[in-house]
VOGU-3710 file (C-alpha; in Angstrom, 3 decimals, decimal comma):
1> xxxxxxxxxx> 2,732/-54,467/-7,034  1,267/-53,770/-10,138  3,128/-50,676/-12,911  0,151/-48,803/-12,189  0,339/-48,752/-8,709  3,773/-47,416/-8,604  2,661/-45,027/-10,916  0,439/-43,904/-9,238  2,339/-43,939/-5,854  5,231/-41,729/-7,267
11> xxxxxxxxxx> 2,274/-39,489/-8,766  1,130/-39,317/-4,865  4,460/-38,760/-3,128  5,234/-35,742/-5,864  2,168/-33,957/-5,167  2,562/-34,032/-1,378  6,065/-32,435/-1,757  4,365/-29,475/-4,193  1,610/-29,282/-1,712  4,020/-28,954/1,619
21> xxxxxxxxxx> 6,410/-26,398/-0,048  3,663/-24,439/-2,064  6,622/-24,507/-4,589  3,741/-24,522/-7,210  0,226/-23,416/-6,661  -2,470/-25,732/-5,218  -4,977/-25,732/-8,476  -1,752/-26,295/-10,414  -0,447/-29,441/-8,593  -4,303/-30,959/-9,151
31> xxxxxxxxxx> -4,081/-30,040/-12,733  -0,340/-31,295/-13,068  -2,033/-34,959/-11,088  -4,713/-35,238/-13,680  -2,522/-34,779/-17,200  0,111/-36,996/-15,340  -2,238/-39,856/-14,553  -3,659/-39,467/-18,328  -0,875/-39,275/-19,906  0,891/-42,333/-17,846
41> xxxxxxxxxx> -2,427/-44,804/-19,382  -3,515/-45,033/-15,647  -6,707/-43,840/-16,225  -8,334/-43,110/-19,616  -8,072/-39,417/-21,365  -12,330/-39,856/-21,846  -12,084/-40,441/-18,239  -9,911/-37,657/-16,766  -11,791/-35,081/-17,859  -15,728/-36,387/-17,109
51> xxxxxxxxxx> -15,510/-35,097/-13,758  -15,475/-31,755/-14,917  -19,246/-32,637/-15,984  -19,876/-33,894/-12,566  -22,917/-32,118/-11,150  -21,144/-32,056/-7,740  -18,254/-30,633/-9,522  -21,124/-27,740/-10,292  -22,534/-27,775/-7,074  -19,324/-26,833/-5,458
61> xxxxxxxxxx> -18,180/-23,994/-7,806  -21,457/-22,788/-7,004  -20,979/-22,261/-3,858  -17,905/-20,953/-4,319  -19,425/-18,394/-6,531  -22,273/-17,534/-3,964  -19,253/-17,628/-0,953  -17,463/-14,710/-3,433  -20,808/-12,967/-2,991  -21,326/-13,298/0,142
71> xxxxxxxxxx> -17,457/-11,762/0,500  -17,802/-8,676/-1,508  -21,440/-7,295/-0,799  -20,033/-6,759/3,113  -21,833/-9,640/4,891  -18,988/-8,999/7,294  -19,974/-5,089/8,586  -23,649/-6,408/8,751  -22,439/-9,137/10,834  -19,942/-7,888/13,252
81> xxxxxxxxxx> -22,569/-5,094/13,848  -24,907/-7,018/15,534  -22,359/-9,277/17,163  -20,561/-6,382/18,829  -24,260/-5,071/19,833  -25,418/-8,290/20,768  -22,344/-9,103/22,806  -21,255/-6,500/25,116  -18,692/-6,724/27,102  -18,925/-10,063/27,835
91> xxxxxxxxxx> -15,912/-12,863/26,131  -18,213/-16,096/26,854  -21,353/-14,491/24,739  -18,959/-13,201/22,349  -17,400/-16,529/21,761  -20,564/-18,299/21,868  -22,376/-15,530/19,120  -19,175/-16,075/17,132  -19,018/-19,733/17,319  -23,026/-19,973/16,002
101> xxxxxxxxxx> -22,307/-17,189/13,311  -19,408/-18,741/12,196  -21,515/-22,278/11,943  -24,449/-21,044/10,407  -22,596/-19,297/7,806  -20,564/-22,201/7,270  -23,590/-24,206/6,427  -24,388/-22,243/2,999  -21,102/-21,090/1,898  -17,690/-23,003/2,301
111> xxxxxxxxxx> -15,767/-22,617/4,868  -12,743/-20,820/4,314  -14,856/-18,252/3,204  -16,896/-17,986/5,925  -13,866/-17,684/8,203  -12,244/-15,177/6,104  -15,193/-13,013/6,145  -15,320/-13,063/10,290  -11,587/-12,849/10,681  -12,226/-8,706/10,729
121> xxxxxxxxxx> -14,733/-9,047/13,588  -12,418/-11,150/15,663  -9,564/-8,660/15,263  -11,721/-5,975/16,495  -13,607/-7,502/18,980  -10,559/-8,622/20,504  -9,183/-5,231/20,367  -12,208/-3,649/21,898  -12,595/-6,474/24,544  -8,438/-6,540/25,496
131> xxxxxxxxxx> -8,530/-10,338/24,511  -5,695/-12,338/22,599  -7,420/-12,587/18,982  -5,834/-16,421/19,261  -9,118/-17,111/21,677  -11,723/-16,373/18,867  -10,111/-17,465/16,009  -9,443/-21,254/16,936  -12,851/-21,267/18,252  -13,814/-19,383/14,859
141> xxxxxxxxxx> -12,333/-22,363/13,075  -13,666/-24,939/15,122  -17,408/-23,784/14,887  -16,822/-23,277/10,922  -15,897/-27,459/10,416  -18,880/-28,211/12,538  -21,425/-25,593/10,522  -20,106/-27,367/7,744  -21,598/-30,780/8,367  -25,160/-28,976/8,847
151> xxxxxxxxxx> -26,245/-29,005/5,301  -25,786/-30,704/1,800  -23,704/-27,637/0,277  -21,866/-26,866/3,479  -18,617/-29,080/2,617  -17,750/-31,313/-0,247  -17,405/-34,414/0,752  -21,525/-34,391/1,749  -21,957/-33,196/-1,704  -19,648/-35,768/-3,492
161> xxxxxxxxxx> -21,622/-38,809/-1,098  -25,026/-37,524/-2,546  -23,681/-37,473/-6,203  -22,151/-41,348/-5,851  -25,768/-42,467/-4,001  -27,958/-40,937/-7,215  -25,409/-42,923/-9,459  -25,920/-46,018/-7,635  -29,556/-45,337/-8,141  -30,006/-44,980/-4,462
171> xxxxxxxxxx> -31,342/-41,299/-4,547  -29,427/-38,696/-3,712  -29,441/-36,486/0,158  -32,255/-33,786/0,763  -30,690/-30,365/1,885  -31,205/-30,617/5,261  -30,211/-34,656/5,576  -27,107/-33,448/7,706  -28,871/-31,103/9,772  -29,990/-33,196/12,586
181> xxxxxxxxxx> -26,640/-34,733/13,383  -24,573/-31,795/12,226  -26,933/-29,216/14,234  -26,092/-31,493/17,189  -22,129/-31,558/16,807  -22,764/-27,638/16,517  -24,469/-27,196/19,115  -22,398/-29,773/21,688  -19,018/-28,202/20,263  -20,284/-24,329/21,308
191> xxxxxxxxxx> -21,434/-25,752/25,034  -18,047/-27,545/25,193  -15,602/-24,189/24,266  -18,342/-21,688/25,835  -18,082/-23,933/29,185  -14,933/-26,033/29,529  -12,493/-25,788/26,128  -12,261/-22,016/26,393  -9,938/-22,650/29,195  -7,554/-24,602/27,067
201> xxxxxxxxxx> -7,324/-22,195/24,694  -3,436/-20,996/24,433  -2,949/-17,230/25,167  -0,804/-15,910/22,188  0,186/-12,099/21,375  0,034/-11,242/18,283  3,758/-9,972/18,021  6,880/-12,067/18,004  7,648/-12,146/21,734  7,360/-14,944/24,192
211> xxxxxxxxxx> 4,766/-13,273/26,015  4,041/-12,125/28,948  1,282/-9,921/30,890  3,081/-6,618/30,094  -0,292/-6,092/28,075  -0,803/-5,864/24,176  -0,274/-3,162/22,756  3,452/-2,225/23,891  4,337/-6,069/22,504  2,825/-5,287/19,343
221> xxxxxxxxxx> 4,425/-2,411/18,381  8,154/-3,202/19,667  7,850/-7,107/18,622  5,669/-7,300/15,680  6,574/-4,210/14,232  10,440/-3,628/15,575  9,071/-0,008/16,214  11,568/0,691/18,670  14,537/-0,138/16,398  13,334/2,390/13,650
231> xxxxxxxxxx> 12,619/5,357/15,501  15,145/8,243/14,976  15,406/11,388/16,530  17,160/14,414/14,854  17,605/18,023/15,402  17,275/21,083/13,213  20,766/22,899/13,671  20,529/26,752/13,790  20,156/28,853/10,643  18,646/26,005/8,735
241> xxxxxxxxxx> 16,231/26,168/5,512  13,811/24,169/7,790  12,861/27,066/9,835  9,556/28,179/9,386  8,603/25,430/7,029  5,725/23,410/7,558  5,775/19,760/7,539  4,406/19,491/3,553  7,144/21,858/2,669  10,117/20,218/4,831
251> xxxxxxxxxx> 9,574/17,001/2,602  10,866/14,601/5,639  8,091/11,973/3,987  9,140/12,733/0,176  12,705/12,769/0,165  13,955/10,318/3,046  10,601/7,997/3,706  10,560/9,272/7,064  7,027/9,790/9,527  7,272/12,907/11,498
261> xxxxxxxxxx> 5,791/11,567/14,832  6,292/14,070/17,219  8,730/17,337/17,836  10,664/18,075/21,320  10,657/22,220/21,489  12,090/23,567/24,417  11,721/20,677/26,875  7,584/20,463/25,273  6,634/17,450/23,566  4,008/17,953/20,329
271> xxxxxxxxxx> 2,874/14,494/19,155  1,196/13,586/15,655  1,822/17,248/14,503  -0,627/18,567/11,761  0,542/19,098/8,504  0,732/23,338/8,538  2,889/22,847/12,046  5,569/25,406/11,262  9,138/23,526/12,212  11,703/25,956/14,086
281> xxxxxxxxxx> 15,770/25,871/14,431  16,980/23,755/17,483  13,594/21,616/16,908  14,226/17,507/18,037  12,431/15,390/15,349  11,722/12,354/16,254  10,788/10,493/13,047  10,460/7,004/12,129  12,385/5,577/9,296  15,990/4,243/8,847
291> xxxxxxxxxx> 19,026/6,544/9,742  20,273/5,169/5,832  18,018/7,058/4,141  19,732/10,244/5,474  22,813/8,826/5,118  22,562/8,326/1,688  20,980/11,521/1,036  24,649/13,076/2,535  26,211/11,209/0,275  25,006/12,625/-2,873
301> xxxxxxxxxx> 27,490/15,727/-1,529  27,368/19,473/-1,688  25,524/20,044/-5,277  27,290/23,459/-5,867  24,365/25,653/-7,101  24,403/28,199/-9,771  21,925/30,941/-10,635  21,511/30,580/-14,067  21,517/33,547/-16,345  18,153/35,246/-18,595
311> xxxxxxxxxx> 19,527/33,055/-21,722  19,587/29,931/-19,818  16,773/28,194/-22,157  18,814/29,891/-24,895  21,099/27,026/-24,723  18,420/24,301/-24,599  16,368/25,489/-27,564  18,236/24,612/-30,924  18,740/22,066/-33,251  14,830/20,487/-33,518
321> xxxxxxxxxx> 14,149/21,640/-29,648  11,779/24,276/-29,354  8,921/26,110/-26,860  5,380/25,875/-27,372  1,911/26,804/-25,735  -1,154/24,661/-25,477  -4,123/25,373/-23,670  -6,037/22,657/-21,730  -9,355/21,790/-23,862  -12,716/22,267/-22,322
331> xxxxxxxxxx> -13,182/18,609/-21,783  -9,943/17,170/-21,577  -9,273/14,306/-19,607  -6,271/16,444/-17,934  -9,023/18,616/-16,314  -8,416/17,870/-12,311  -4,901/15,807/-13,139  -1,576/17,253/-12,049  1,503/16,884/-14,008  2,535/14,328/-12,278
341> xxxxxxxxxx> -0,082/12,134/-11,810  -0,483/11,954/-15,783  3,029/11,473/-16,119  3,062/14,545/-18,893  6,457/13,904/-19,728  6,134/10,381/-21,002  2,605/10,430/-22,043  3,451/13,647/-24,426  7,236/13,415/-24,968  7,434/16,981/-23,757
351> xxxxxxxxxx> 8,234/18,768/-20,458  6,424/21,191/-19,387  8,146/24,440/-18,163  5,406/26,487/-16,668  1,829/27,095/-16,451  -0,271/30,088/-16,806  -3,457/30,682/-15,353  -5,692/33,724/-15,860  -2,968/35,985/-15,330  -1,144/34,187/-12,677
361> xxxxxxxxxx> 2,340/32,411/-13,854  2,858/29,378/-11,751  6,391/28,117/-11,910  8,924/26,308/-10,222  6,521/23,343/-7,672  3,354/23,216/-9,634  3,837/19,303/-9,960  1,237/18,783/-7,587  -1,532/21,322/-8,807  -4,180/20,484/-10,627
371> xxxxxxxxxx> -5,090/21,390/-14,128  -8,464/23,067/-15,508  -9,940/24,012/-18,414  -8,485/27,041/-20,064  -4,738/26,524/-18,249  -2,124/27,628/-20,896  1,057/25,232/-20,822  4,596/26,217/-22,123  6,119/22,843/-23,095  9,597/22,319/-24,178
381> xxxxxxxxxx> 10,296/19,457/-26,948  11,364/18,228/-29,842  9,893/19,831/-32,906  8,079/16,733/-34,587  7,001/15,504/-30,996  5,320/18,627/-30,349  3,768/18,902/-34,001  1,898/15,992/-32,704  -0,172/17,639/-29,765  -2,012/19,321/-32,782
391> xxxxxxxxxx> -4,163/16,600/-33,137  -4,153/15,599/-29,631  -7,667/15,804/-27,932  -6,549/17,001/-24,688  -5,563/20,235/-26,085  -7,432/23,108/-27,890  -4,514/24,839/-29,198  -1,227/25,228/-29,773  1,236/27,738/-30,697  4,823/28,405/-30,892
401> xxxxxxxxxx> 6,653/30,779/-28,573  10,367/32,102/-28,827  13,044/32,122/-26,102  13,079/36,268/-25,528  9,097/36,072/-24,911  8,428/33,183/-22,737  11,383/34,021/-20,704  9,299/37,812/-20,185  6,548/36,395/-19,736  7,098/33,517/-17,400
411> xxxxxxxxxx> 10,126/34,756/-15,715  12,115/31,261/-16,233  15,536/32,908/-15,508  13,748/32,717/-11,275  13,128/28,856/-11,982  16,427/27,905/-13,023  19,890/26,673/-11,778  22,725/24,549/-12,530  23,908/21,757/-10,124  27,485/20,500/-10,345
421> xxxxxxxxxx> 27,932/16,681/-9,273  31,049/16,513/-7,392  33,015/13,903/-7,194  32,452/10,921/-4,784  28,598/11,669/-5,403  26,563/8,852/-4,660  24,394/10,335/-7,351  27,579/8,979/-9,488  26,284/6,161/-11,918  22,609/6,481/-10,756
431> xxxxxxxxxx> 19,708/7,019/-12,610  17,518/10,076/-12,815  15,029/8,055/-11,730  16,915/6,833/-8,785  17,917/10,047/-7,420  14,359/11,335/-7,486  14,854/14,920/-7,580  11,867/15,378/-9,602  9,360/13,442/-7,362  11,243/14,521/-3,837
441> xxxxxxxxxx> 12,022/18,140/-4,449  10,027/19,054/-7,489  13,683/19,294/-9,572  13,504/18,671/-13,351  16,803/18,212/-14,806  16,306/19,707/-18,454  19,677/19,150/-19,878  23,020/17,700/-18,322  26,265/19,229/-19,458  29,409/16,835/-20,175
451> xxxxxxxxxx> 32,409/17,114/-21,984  31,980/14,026/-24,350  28,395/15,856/-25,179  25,306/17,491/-24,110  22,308/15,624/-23,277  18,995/17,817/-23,830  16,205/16,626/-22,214  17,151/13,328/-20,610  14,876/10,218/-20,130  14,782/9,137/-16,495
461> xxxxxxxxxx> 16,829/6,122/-17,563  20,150/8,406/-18,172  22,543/7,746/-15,791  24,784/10,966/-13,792  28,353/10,910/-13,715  30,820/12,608/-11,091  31,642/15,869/-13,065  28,412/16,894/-14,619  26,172/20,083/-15,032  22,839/19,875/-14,613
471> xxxxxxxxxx> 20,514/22,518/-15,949  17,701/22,150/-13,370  13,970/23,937/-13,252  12,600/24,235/-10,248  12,141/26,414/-7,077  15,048/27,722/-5,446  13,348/26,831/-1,676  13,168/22,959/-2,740  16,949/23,311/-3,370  17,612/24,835/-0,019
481> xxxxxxxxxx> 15,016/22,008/1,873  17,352/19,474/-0,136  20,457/21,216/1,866  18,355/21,315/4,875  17,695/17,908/5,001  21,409/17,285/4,340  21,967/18,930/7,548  19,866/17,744/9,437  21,976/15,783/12,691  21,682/12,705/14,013
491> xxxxxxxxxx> 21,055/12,698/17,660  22,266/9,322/20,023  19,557/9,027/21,680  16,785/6,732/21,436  13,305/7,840/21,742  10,559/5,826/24,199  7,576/4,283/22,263  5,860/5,241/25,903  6,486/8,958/25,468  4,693/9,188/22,062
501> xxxxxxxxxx> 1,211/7,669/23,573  -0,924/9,918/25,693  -4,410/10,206/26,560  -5,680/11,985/22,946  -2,431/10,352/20,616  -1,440/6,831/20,354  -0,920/4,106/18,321  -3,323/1,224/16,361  -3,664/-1,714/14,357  -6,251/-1,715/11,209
511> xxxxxxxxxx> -7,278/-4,463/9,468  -9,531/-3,614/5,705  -13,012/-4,854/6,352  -13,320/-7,913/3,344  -15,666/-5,585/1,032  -13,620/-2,615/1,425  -12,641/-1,001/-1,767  -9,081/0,360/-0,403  -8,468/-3,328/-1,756  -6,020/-2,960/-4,402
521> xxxxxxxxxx> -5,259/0,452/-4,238  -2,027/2,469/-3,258  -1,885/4,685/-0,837  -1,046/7,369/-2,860  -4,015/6,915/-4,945  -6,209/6,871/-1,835  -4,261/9,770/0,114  -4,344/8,452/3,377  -2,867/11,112/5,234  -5,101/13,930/3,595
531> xxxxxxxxxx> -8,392/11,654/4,232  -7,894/10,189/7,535  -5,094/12,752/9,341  -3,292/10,155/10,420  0,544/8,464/9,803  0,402/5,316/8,083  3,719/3,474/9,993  3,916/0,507/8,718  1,989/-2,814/6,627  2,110/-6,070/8,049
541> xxxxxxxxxx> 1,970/-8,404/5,391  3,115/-12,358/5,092  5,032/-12,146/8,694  6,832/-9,178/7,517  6,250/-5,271/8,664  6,907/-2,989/5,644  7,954/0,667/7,484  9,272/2,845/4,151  6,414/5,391/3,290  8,450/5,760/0,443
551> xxxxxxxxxx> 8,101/2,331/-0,427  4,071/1,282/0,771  2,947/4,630/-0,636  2,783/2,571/-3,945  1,972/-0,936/-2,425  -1,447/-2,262/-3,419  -3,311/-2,802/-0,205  -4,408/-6,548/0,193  -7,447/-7,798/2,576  -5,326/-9,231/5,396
561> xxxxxxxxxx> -2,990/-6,757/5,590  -2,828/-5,086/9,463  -1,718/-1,290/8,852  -0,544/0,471/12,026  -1,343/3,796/12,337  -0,489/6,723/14,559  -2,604/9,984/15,614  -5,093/12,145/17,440  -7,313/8,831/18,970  -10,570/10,683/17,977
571> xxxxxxxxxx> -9,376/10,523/14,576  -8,507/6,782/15,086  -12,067/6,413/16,027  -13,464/7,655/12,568  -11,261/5,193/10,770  -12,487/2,289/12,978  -16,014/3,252/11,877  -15,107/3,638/8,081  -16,883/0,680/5,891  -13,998/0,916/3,830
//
C-alpha cells in the first residue's frame, strides 16, 4: 500500500466522521477534502481546481438555480391546488397524483428540492384526509429517486456519465436518453405502492408516542407538544386590578409569556376569548405557559409605590440634563412608527416624556401609538445630545422647555412614581433590560436613587440593587396590573386539553407554504394575533416545541417550522387558505 493510498484513506475515514456528526457543514467537509488532497501532493493544485470548469459542474448549479426558482415563485400552492381538486377524498389517487407529481418534478429540478416543495401538500392533505403524513412522504421520496432517472438534468450522476462520454469522444446523452427506462421504473414503482407497497407502509403519528388508534390530533398536542404539562389554570382573587380589564390591558401575554385560552365564570366555560373580553374577580384563567414565570414575577416583591410630587422632574433636570420639544417633520421616517418600535431612546439618546397631539396630551402608555406628522415630543436628555436633533431630518423643530411649563402643560406630576426595591428582590442584580418594565408594563425608569450616587437616565444595561429608588414614568393602572398579576393564585388543578375543543374552537397544526413571505420574519413584526385572531401556542422546530410567546414573538419563522395554533375554527379556515 502505496503513501498515497493511505493518504487518501485517512482523508476518506475523516470526512465520513464530519459527514455522520454534521460537526462541520457538508460544503465545508468537500472543500476541507479538496485543499487536503492538494496540499498532501495526491493530486496536483492545476488539477484540484479544473473541476470547477467542468460543464457538468455548470449544469448542476444550474439546476440548482432553476430548483431555487421553482421554490420561491410558489410552484407548491399551484400544485397542491390541483392535487387536492384532482384527488378527492380518495388516499390511493392521492398517493398515486403525488407519486407522478413528485416524479415529474423531479425530472427538471433536483430532488431534494422537489420534495421540499411538496412536503406542504402532504402535511395538509394528510390533515384533510385523517391519514398519517408518514404514508405520503416515503412514497413522496420514493417517486422523487425514480423521477430523477427520467431525464439528463434530473440527478447528477446522469449528468457527470454524459460529461466523461463527450471527453472520451463518444458524444455525450440527449435529454431525454433516460426517459424510456426511467419513465418505466416510474411508472412500475407508482403501480407497485398504489397497489401492493402502500400496505407496507409503517403507520407513524407525528408526536412522540408509541401510537395507538386514539386518533391524531389528541397525540399531537399532548406528545409532540407536551401541551398538557404547560397548561395552568389561575384565578382572579376578589378586589383585584384585573377586574374589568380586557385581555390587551391585563398584559397576561406581555409580562409572564402566558396564552389566555379560555376563562371558567360561574361554572360557564368561554374558549379563545377576544381581545376586548372584559376579565372579572373570581374569574379561572386557564392559560398556557410555565407556573415560573409567575413565580418569578412574585419574587421581584412588593415595589412600595410613591406618588411623586409636582417637582419630581425638578430633580432630574440639572447639571447638562434638560427638556426639549420637537415636532415630527412632514416626511419623517417616524411617521406611522411608535416609540418603541424605533427604539427612540437609543436611536436619539433621549427619552421621551410625553407627546402632544392637536391639543390632546398623551402620557403615561403611548409606547405603542403611532406617530404622525405634526406630533410635538417633550424629550428629556443631555444637553449636547439633544443639540444634535437640530440637524436631524426626522424633526422640523426644536425648542427648549423649562420644568414649571411642561409640568402645566403635560401634567407629568399624574405620570410619575417612585418604586422602592426591597430587599430579597429578584429584581436585585438584574438588568433593566431583564426586568422589562418598560416593554411589559410600559414603565420607564428615568433615574434610580442610591446612596453611593444618583444615576439619571440609565442605559438598559444598569443593573438594580436591593435598596434603590426608582423614579418611574408611566401610568399608574400598569403599576396596579403589575400587582394584579402578582396576585394572581395558582389553582391545583389541571385543566383537560378535551374541554378546550368544541365544535367552533379547537386546536391546529400550520406549516408556511415554501414561497411564503412570513419566512424570516418575527411574529411581532407580522402581528399574528391582530391579523389572524388566533393564539400562536407553540413552534415546532428541530424536534423541539418552543411554547414562550415571550420568547417566539421574536423568533424568525423558518419554512419547516409546524406552528400550532388555537381559535374560533372558521378563523382557522382563513389561515389554511392564506398563500402566505
Amino acid at each position: 500500500m502505496t503513501a498515497d493510498v493511505v493518504v487518501v484513506l485517512a482523508i476518506v475515514a475523516v470526512a465520513v466522521v464530519l459527514f455522520v456528526t454534521e460537526w462541520v457543514r457538508y460544503d465545508g467537509v468537500a472543500l476541507m477534502v479538496l485543499l487536503s488532497l492538494a496540499i498532501s501532493g495526491v493530486v496536483p493544485m492545476a488539477r484540484a481546481i479544473e473541476g470547477f470548469a467542468n460543464p457538468a459542474v455548470v449544469t448542476i448549479a444550474a439546476v440548482l438555480v432553476l430548483s431555487g426558482g421553482l421554490y420561491k415563485t410558489g410552484v407548491a400552492n399551484v400544485v397542491g391546488a390541483q392535487v387536492l381538486r384532482l384527488a378527492g377524498d380518495s388516499p390511493v389517487r392521492v398517493t398515486a397524483l403525488l407519486m407522478l407529481t413528485s416524479g415529474l418534478m423531479s425530472g427538471v429540478m433536483n430532488n431534494t428540492a422537489a420534495v421540499a416543495l411538496l412536503i406542504p401538500v402532504v402535511i395538509e392533505i394528510s390533515r384533510r384526509l385523517g391519514m398519517r403524513p408518514s404514508r405520503l412522504l416515503i412514497p413522496l421520496s420514493f417517486a422523487a429517486l425514480l423521477g430523477g432517472m427520467t431525464t439528463l438534468i434530473g440527478t447528477g450522476p446522469n449528468i457527470l456519465l454524459s460529461s466523461i462520454l463527450e471527453r472520451m469522444g463518444q458524444g455525450g446523452f440527449g435529454f431525454f436518453a433516460f426517459t424510456p427506462v426511467g419513465a418505466t421504473a416510474l411508472t412500475l414503482g407508482v403501480l407497485y405502492v398504489v397497489l401492493a407497497g402502500r400496505h407496507f407502509l409503517p403507520d407513524r403519528s407525528t408526536g412522540d408516542d408509541d401510537g395507538g388508534d386514539d386518533g391524531g390530533d389528541e397525540i399531537d398536542l399532548t406528545g409532540r407538544y407536551h401541551l398538557a404539562e404547560s397548561l395552568l389554570t389561575l384565578r382572579i382573587p376578589a378586589g383585584s386590578a384585573l377586574d374589568g380589564c380586557s385581555l390587551v390591558e391585563a398584559r397576561l401575554g406581555q409580562a409572564l409569556g402566558y396564552d389566555l385560552l379560555a376563562v371558567r365564570r360561574k361554572g360557564h366555560l368561554v374558549r379563545a376569548p377576544e381581545p376586548d373580553f372584559r376579565l372579572r374577580s373570581d374569574d379561572v384563567l386557564i392559560v398556557e405557559g410555565r407556573i415560573e414565570a409567575l413565580e418569578r414575577l412574585r419574587a421581584w416583591g412588593h415595589l412600595v409605590r410613591h406618588r411623586e410630587s409636582n417637582d419630581a422632574l425638578g430633580r432630574l433636570v440639572r447639571d447638562s440634563t434638560v427638556l426639549a420639544e420637537v415636532e415630527i417633520a412632514e416626511k419623517s421616517d417616524l411617521v406611522d412608527s411608535t416609540v418603541r418600535s424605533i427604539d427612540f431612546r437609543n436611536r436619539f439618546q433621549a427619552h421621551v416624556v410625553a407627546i402632544r397631539r392637536g391639543g390632546q396630551v398623551l402620557s403615561g402608555s403611548f409606547q405603542a401609538v403611532r406617530l404622525e406628522a405634526g406630533d410635538a415630543l417633550l424629550l428629556l436628555g443631555r444637553e449636547d445630545q439633544l443639540q444634535q436633533l437640530r440637524y436631524a431630518t426626522e424633526f422640523s423643530a426644536i425648542g427648549w422647555t423649562d420644568i414649571g411649563s411642561a409640568t402645566e402643560e403635560y401634567e407629568l406630576y399624574r405620570w410619575l412614581m417612585r418604586l422602592h426595591v426591597p430587599d430579597g428582590s429578584w429584581l436585585d442584580g438584574k438588568t433593566l433590560a431583564a426586568s422589562r418594565l418598560r416593554r411589559a408594563f410600559d414603565l420607564t425608569v428615568l433615574e434610580i436613587e442610591r446612596e453611593d450616587g444618583d444615576i439619571a437616565l440609565p442605559d438598559a444595561s444598569e443593573r438594580m440593587r436591593a435598596g434603590d429608588r426608582l423614579i418611574v414614568e408611566g401610568d399608574p393602572a400598569c403599576f396596579a396590573v403589575l400587582e394584579a398579576l402578582q396576585a394572581l393564585v395558582p389553582a391545583d388543578e389541571r385543566p383537560s386539553v378535551d374541554e378546550l375543543e368544541s365544535e367552533d374552537v379547537g386546536f391546529a397544526e400550520v406549516t408556511l407554504a415554501p414561497s411564503s413571505d412570513l419566512v424570516g420574519k418575527t411574529l411581532r413584526e407580522v402581528l399574528f394575533r391582530e391579523s389572524y385572531g388566533l393564539n400562536l401556542i407553540s413552534i415546532f422546530r428541530g424536534g423541539r416545541a418552543f411554547h414562550s410567546n415571550i420568547r417566539i414573538a421574536r423568533t424568525a419563522l423558518a419554512f419547516g417550522d409546524a406552528l400550532l395554533v388555537y381559535g374560533n375554527r372558521k378563523k382557522i379556515a382563513l389561515l389554511a387558505r392564506d398563500p402566505r
